[in-house]
C-alpha atoms as one frame of an Amber mdcrd trajectory, in Angstrom:
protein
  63.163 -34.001  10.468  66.214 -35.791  10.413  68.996 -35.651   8.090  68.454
 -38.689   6.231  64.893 -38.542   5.926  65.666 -35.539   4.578  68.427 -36.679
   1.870  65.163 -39.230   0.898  62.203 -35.941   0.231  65.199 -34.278  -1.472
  66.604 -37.340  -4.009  63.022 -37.084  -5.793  63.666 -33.403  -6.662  66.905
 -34.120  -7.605  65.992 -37.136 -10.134  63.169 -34.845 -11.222  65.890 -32.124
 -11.824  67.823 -34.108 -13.666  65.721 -35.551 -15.859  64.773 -32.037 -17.048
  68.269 -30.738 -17.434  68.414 -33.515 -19.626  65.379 -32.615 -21.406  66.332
 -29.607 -22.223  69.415 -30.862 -23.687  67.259 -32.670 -25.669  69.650 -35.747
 -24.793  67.177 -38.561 -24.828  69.333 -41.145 -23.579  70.289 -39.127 -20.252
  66.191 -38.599 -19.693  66.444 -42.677 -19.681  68.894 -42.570 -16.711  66.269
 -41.236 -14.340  63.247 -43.364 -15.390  62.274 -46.963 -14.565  62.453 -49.755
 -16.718  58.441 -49.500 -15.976  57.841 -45.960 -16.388  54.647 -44.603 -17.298
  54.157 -41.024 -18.602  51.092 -39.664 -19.933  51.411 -36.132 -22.155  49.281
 -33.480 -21.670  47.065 -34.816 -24.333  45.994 -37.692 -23.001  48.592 -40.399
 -24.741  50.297 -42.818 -22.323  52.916 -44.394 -23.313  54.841 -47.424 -21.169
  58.392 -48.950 -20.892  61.556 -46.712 -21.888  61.439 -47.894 -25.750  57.597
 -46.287 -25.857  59.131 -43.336 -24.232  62.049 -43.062 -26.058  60.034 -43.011
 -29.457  58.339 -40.248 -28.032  60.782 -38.028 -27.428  62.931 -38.583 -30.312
  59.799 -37.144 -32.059  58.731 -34.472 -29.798  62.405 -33.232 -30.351  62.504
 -33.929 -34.148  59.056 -32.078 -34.470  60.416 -28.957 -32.098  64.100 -28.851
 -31.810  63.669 -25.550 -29.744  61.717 -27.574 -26.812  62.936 -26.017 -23.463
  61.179 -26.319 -20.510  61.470 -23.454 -17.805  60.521 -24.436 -14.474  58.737
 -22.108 -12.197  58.249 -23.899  -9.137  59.579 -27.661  -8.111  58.639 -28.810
  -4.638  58.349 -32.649  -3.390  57.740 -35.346  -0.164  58.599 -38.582   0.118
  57.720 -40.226  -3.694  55.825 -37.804  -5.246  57.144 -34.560  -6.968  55.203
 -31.828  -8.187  57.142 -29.640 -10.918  55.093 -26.184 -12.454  56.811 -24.980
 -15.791  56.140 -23.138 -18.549  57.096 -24.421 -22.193  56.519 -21.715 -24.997
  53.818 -19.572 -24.266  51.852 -22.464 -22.020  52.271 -23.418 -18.427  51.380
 -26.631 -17.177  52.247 -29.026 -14.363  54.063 -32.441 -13.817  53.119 -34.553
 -11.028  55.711 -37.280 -10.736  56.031 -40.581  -8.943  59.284 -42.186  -7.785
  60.181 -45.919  -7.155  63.933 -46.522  -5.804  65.269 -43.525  -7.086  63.558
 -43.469 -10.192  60.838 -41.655 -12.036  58.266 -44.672 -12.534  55.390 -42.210
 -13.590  54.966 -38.669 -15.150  51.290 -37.301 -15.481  51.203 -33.710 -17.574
  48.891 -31.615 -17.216  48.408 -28.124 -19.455  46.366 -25.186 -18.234  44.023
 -23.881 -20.286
């Protein structure tokens, strides 16, 4: 595979990466960097919420609600605009399955086991 196809698979991780090292600084407006104007994300419950000010609202009260939220990720692996993140947050593990669009996350589907 060549180098810059290469750079491409990896810049997914890397947004994906980001994105949770700003989650886990519970800095809102650095999550925002790495999504889409369009983004959609859908919790592990079954709520979707679209566009960044849907998302923001979110996660101002996901953070408000449980100011130790932390996110530990177990495995991270990804090809061309999909990434697929496994983490554990508390005592429940669950999945991520990401899609990017120029760079940046445009969807995030959770998924919780159990």
């Amino acid at each position: 595979m060549s180098p810059i196809r290469m750079s491409k698979i990896e810049s997914g991780v890397r947004a994906v990466l980001e994105f949770n090292e700003a989650f886990n600084r519970h800095d809102v407006a650095g999550m925002m960097k790495c999504l889409s104007d369009d983004c959609v994300l859908e919790d592990a419950n079954n709520n979707s919420y679209s566009g960044k000010e849907s998302i923001i609202r979110f996660y101002q009260d996901l953070f408000s609600e449980s100011p130790q939220a932390n996110i530990e990720i177990e495995e991270i692996f990804g090809l061309g605009l999909r990434v697929v993140m496994r983490w554990k947050y508390d005592n429940a593990r669950g999945v991520d399955v990401f899609k990017l669009k120029d760079g940046l996350i445009c969807e995030k589907l959770s998924y919780v086991k159990g």
